[in-house]
Structures are given as structure tokens and as C-alpha cells.
N, C-alpha and C positions, 0 to 999 in steps of 0.2 A: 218777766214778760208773760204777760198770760196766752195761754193755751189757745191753739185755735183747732177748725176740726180737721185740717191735715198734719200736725203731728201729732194730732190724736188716733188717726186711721193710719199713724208710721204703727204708735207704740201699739195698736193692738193686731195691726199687721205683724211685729217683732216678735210679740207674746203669741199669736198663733204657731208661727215658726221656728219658734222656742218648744212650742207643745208637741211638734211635728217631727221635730230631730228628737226629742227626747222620746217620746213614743218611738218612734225608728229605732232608737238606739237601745232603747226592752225589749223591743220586737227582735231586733236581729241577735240581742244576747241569747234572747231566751230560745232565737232558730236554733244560735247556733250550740248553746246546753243541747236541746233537746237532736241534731243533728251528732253531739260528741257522744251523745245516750246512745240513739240508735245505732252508729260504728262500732262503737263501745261493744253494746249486745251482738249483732253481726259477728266480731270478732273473735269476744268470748265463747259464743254459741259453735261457732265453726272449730277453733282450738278445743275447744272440749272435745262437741262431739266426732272431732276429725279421730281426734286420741282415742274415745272409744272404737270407731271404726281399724283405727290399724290394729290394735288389740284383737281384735276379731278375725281382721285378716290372716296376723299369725299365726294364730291359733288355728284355722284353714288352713292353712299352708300345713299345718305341723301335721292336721290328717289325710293331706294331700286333695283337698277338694277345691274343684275348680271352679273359680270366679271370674274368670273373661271367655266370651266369647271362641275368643283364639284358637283355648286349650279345647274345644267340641268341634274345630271345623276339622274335618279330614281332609290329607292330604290328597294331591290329585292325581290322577291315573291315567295310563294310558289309553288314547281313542280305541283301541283295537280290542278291552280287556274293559271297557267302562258301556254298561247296561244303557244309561243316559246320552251316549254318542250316537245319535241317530239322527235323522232329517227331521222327524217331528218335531223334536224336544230342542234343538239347534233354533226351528224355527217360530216357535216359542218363546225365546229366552230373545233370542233375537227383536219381536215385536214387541217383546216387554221394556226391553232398552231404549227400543225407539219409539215408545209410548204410540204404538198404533193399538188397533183391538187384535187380542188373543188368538189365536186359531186355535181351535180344537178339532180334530178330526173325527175325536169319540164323542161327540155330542150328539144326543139324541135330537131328535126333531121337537121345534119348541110351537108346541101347537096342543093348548088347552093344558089338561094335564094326563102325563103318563100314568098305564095302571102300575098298581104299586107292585111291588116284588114282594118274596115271600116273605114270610114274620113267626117265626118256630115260638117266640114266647106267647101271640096269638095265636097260635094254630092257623095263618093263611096261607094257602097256596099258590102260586103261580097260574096264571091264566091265561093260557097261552091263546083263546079265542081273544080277549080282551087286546091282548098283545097282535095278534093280525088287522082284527078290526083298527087299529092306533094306527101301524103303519100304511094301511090302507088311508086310513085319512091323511095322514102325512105324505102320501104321495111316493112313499119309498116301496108300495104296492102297488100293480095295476088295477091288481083285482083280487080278491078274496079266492083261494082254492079251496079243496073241500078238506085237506089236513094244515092245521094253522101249526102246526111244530116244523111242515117243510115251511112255511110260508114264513115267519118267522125267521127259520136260517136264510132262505131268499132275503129278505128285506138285509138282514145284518150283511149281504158280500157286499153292499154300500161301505162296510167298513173295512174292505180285508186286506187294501194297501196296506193301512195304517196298522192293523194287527198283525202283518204280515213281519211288520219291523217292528214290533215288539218279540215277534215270535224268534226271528234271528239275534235281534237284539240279547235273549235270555239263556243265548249259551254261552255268553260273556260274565265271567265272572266275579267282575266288582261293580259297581255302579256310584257316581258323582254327579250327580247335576251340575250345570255351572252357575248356580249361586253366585253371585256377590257378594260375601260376605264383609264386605270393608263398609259396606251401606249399614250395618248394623240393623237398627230397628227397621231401615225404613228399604230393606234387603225384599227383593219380590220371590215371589215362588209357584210362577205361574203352569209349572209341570203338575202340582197337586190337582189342580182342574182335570186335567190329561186323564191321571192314574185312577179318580174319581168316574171317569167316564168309560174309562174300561173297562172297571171293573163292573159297572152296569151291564157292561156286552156283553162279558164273560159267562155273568148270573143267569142273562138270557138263553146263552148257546149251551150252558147246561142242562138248563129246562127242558130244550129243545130237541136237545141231545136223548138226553133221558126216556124224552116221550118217544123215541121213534126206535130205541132201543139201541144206543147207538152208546156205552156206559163208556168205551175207550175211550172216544170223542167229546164227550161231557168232563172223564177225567181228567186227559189234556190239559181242558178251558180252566178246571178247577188250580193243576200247577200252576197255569198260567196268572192265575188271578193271586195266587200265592208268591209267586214272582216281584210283583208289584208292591207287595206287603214285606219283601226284602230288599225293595230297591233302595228303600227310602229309612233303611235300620240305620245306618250312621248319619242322618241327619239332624244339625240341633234345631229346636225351635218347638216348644209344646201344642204350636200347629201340625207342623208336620207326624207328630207323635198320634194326635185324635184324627189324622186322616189314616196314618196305619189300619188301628179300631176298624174305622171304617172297612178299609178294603177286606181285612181278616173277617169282618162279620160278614160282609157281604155273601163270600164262599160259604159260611159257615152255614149261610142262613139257605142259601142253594144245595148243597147238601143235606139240609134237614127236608129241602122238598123232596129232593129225590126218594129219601127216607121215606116221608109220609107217602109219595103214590107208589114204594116196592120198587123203585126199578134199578137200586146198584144191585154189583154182584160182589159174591164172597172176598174176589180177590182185588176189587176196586175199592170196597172198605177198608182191607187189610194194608193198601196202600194210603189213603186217607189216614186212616189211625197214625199211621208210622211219622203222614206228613204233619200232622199236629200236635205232635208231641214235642215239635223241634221251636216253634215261637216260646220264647221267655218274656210274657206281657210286663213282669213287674220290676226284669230287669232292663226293659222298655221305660218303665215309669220312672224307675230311678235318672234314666239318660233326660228325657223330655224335660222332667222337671230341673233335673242338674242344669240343662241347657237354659230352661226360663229363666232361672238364677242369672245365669249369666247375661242375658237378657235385660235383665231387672236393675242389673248392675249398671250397664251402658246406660240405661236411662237415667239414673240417676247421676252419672259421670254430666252425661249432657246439661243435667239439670242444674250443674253449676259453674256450665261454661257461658263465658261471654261474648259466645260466638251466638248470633241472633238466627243464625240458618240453623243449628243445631237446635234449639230452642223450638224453631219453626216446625223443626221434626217430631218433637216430642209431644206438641200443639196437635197434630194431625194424627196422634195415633187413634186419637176419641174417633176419628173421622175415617177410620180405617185404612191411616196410613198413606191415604187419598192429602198431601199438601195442597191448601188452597191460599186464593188471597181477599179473601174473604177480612171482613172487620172480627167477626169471631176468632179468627186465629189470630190476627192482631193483636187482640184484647189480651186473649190468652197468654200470648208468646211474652206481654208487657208485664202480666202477671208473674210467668215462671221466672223474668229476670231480676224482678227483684224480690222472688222468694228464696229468705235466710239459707246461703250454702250449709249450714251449721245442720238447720232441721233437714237436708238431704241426705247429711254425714247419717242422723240421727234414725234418716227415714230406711236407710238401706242397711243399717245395721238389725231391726226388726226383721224387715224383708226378709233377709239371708235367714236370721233364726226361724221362724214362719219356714223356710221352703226345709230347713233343717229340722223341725218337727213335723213335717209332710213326708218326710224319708225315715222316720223313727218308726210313722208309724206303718210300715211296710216293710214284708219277710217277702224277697226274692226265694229263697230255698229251705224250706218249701213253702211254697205260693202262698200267704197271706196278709189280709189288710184288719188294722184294729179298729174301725167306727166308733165305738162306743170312748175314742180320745178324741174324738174330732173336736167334739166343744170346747177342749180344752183350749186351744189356740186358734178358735173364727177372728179374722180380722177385727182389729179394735176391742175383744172383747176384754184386753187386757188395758185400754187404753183411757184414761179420762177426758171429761169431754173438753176441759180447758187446753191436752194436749194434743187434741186431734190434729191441729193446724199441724202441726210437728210433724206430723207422722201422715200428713197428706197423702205422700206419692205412694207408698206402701199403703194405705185403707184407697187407694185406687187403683194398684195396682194386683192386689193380692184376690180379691172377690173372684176372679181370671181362671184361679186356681181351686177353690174351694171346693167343687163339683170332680175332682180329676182323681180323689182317691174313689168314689163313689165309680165314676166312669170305666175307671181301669178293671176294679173287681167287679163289676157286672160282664166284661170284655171276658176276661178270663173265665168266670162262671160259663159262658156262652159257649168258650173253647172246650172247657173240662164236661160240659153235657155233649155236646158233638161229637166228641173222643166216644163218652157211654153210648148215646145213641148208636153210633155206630158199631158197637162192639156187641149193644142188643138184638142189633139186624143180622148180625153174623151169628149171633144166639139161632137168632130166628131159621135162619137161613140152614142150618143144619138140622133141620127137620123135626125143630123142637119147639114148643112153646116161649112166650117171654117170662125169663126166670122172675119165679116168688120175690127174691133178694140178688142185689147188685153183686153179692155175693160168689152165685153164680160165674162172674165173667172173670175172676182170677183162678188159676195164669191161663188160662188157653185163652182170652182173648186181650187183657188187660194184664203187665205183671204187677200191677198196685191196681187201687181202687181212688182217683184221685178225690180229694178233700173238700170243702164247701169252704173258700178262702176268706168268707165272712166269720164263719165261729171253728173252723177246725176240725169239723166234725164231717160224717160221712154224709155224701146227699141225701136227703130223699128220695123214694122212689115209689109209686104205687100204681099198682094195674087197675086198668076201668075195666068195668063191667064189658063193655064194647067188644075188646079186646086189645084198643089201646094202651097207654101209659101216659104217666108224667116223670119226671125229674126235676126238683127243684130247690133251690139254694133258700136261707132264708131272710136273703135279702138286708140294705144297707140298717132297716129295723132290729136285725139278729133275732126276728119273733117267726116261729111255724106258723105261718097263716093258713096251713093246706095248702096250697101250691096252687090257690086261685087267681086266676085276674083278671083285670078289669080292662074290658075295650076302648075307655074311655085314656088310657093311659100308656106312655110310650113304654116300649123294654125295657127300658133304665130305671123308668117312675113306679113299678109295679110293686105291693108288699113282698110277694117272693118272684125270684126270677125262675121262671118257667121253661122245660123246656116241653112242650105239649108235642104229643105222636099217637095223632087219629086213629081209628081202626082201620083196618085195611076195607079198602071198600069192596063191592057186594059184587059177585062175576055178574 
């Protein structure tokens, strides 16, 4: 029977449909090979590098160093015996939970910018005209009087509730914030703000102190500001650790003022000296960092769970921990969930070695840091670039840290010239010139001569023509540059760390 054109448009309709299942049916073999690959790898990646990872943890465990969280939170204390139990800091914690805004009571007035405080590695001083005029414009002045050091303590009894309960607060013996620590990463710690704003006050009523001749009252503010710099010693989190720095330089750097315009006395140093010998910055450094570690770990636990709020947490730390809902962290969160658990196993076991060659290269006793290992182990420099993907969350999360042996030994540098400073004013102070050699101040002022924690070696030290000095360390370079430097550059960023002490000025 011949052909017509509708069983001709059956059989090429048949043979289309033929072409269609059979394409379908390559298509979804080759989905599903290439779907038994990708499981497959998933699998083997995660069983490997899970294997490596618990090898690692043993081996932890065998030196007893801590990998969670857990083992750094301090246990908690009683209201009556805990530094942190107070109205403030309740009230604080409080609006941090209910996500209102902050209160701080130690906030300076926010109007243009404040003058700055003093800077012993620059040689600036406190200005305490600068400092009237400011509260004068903030309003916390009515008017300008003719001495700006009363006018100055005026303006701060705007704060004296609130220091009032820090000052009873500090003959309480242990201190706990109340943390959250079950939030892990995404744990707030809205007190650090507080203890940051204090310690501005304190710096101040020193100044102020000083200028009016008042060294009892000035050294008080200086315990006090030293207080705050122990509140916060059992705390984990390598934040909490550079806001320590902070407070401890602060005084330190208040103290150097006093120093440059003369006005402690023999027996206000001799108490200073005593109190600064008692912080241990590097066995500070060791906790911060131990605690990052632990840190470091949680994220990376999260990083392979398939919980999408957890996920969502570890999205938002770029963001500062600030979770949004935002398509960015969507994007993200969609990202971390289907990156290989394997390369997380793989990414935390670097991690841990990294924070474990950041503590080699630091001597708690006596005080030193090695620089000249650091390039050994900068993120990634060990790493090829085909396996970076692997090693993601560690080369993002490790940069965090890089700066933090650097930090610590300029911190301490800063303590150990304060210490001398001081011990040179009481040089001074007994009717003698400032000695030729550091030499000099052992034992009747110093019973050691402490070290320059960069190379081991003894400071420098050399009188100016003027008749001031310098002291200086030589820096994260380990090169004597002279003990010069540059305006253009912060404390930390300088070739030698400096501690500069003007001449005394002219009656």
C-alpha cells in the first residue's frame, strides 16, 4: 500500500521520539556517573580527611591542648564576689539580648572629633586646654574657666554614677561577664565597649590629676584603669584579648605623660613599677590565641552541618556577625552548604597546626617573640594554588591572626619601657642626673634589667643633648634603626619602637 503523508509524519514523529528517550537515557546515565563521581569524591574526601583530623586531635589531647570552646569558658561566680555584677554591665547585656541600642555611660560626647591622648612612642602630650575647649563645645561645660585641669575634672562628674560602680565594683575579687557562650561565634560582648570608654576617663582624670598636683588621685584612676585590664584576663576570644592591649596601653601611655611634664613622686612610681610587673602579656597571648583556636574549630564544626541557621551564622561573620537577610548571605549560606565536609576536615586540621606554630614561636618566660619564623608559616604559603579551594576557611580565616605576634611584642615592649621610664624618674628624682647606662637602675630601682623581647638583647638607651632620652626596642625588623620615627606611622608600624621622654621644660 503506498505511503501517504500521515504515516509518514507517524514514522518521523516515532524516530524523533526515539532520538529523545535515547538522548534522555545518556543524559541521565551520564547525570547519574557523573552524580556517583561527585558522592564518591564527597565521601572519600570527608573519610580521609576526617581520619586525618582525629589523628590530630589525639595527638592534642595527648598534650592536653584545648580544642573547644568549653574547656576556656570560666566557670561562674558569685554576684557578691563577681567585678561584672553591677547595674551597668546587667544593663548592657540586657539590651544586647533584646537587640535595642547599647547604653554606655562611659561615652564621650560624639561631636566632631576628640583631641587625641597622649603617644610616648610619638612624644605627644595631653592637652588639657584642647580637652576643656571639646567639653565646652559638647556642652558638658558651661563655660571655659581660667584652669582647664579643674575644668576637665568638672566636665568628667557627668560620669561619676557610673565610675562610682566601677570603683565599688573593684573590691570584688573575681570578675565574669555574662556571656553567652552557647552562641558560640555569634556570642555578643557588648561590655568591651564599656571597659574601652573608661579607660578614656581614667586617662583623662590622670592628666588632670597630675596637672593640679593631685599624684594620689591620678594614681587611684591609674589602678583603676588597671582593674579593667584584669577584669577581662579569663576571658576567651582574641577580641577580648587586643582590647586588654588596649586598656593596659592606655595607662601606660598616661603615665608616660605624667613622666614627660614631672609630676609623679618617688613613692607613686615605686608603686607603679611594682604594678607593672604583675601583667604576663605572652602568657596572655598564649590564652587569646588557644581561645581563637577554639573558635576556629566551631566554625568549622558549623561548616559541615546541615543545619541552614548555622550556616547562616558563619555567612555573617564577613558582616560582623551582624546576620542579615539579605540575598548576599543567601548566596553565601547556598555556597557553604554544599562545600565538601572533607575539605573542612582538611581546612581545620592546617588551622590548628598554623595557631600551633603561632605558640612555638613565643617564650612566655622569659618574655619573647621570634619574627624572623614568621614567613615560615603566612597562610597559604605552604599551599598550591590548585589546593586552595580545600583550604578556604583556614586562608580566610587565619589573615585574623597574622598581625597578633607583632601586636603582642610591641604591647609588652611598651610595658617593659614604662617599667624603665619609670625607674629613670626615680633615677631622676634622687637628685641625680639621668644615668649614662640602664645600667645604672639595678638593684635599687629594677632587680633585673628587663630584655627587648624582639632579639633578647638589652634595650637601648641614649640621652639627647636636651636633656631628655629615648628607649627603644628594635622593632618587628630586628634592625637598630636609632630609635627614630616617623609621624606618619602608628606605634606598632614604626622601625623601632620608641619610648621618647622630652626634656623637662624651661621654669
Amino acid at each position: 500500500m503506498p505511503s501517504t503523508p500521515f504515516t509518514e509524519a507517524n514514522a518521523a514523529a516515532s524516530r524523533r521520539r526515539y532520538r529523545i528517550r535515547k538522548f534522555l537515557a545518556v543524559a541521565l546515565f551520564v547525570f547519574a556517573l557523573l552524580l556517583t563521581v561527585i558522592i564518591g569524591f564527597y565521601l572519600v574526601e570527608r573519610s580521609r580527611a576526617r581520619a586525618q583530623w582525629e589523628v590530630y586531635r589525639g595527638q592534642a589531647r595527648q598534650h592536653d591542648v584545648r580544642l573547644t570552646l568549653q574547656e576556656y569558658v570560666p566557670p561562674p561566680v558569685p554576684d557578691a564576689e563577681n567585678f561584672a555584677a553591677i547595674p551597668i554591665f546587667q544593663d548592657t547585656f540586657r539590651a544586647a539580648a533584646e537587640h535595642r541600642p547599647i547604653p554606655n555611660p562611659f561615652a564621650l560626647p560624639e561631636f566632631g572629633h576628640a583631641p587625641p591622648f597622649s603617644d610616648a612612642a610619638l612624644g605627644k602630650s595631653l592637652d588639657l586646654a584642647s580637652w576643656q575647649k571639646f567639653f565646652v563645645e559638647t556642652k558638658l561645660l558651661k563655660s571655659a574657666g581660667e584652669d582647664p585641669a579643674q575644668d576637665v575634672l568638672l566636665a568628667l562628674r557627668h560620669y561619676e554614677a557610673a565610675l562610682e560602680q566601677l570603683r565599688e565594683a573593684g573590691q570584688r575579687p573575681v570578675c565574669r561577664f555574662p556571656v553567652n557562650w552557647d552562641d558560640g561565634v555569634m556570642a555578643m560582648l557588648p561590655h568591651l565597649q564599656l571597659l574601652l570608654g573608661a579607660s578614656k576617663l581614667y586617662a583623662l582624670r590622670m592628666g588632670a590629676h597630675l596637672a593640679l598636683g593631685d599624684g594620689a588621685a591620678a594614681y587611684e584612676d591609674f589602678r583603676a584603669g588597671l582593674r579593667l585590664h584584669a577584669a577581662l584576663l579569663h576571658e576567651p576570644s582574641l577580641v577580648t584579648g587586643l582590647v586588654r592591649l588596649v586598656l593596659l596601653g592606655a595607662m601606660e601611655n598616661a603615665v608616660w605623660d605624667g613622666l614627660a611634664k614631672r609630676q609623679w613622686t618617688d613613692a607613686e612610681l615605686r608603686r607603679i613599677i611594682d604594678d607593672l610587673a604583675a601583667p604576663r602579656l605572652f602568657a596572655e597571648y598564649e590564652f587569646a590565641i588557644g581561645s581563637e583556636r577554639a573558635f576556629d574549630n566551631l566554625v568549622h564544626e558549623q561548616l559541615r552541618s546541615t543545619d541552614l541557621a548555622k550556616l547562616r551564622e558563619v555567612s555573617a561573620i564577613a558582616d560582623n556577625g551582624a546576620p542579615t537577610n539579605g540575598r548576599k548571605t543567601d548566596w553565601a549560606t547556598a555556597m557553604l552548604f554544599l562545600y565538601p565536609s572533607g575539605w573542612t576536615y582538611r581546612s581545620q586540621v592546617r588551622s590548628n597546626h598554623y595557631i600551633d606554630e603561632m605558640l612555638a614561636r613565643v617564650s612566655v618566660e622569659p618574655p619573647r617573640i621570634f619574627p624572623e619564623r614568621a614567613a615560615e608559616a603566612r597562610p597559604g604559603a605552604t599551599v598550591g594554588r590548585l589546593e586552595r579551594w580545600s583550604y578556604l576557611p583556614f586562608l580566610l580565616l587565619a589573615p585574623a591572626m597574622e598581625e597578633m605576634e607583632r601586636t603582642y611584642g610591641h604591647s609588652q615592649t611598651l610595658l617593659d619601657e614604662t617599667r624603665l621610664g619609670c625607674a629613670l624618674e626615680r633615677h631622676r628624682l634622687a637628685q641625680r642626673p639621668y644615668p649614662p647606662s640602664l645600667d645604672a637602675l639595678v638593684p635599687a630601682e629594677l632587680s633585673a634589667l628587663p630584655h627587648d623581647v624582639m632579639n633578647g638583647e638589652l634595650f637601648h638607651y641614649q640621652l639627647d643633648t636636651d636633656g631628655g632620652y629615648r628607649i627603644w626596642s628594635v622593632g618587628w625588623d630586628l634592625r637598630d634603626d636609632g630609635g627614630k620615627t616617623d609621624p606618619k606611622r602608628n606605634a606598632r608600624q614604626q622601625l623601632d619602637w620608641v619610648w621618647n621622654m622630652p626634656a623637662p621644660a624651661k621654669p
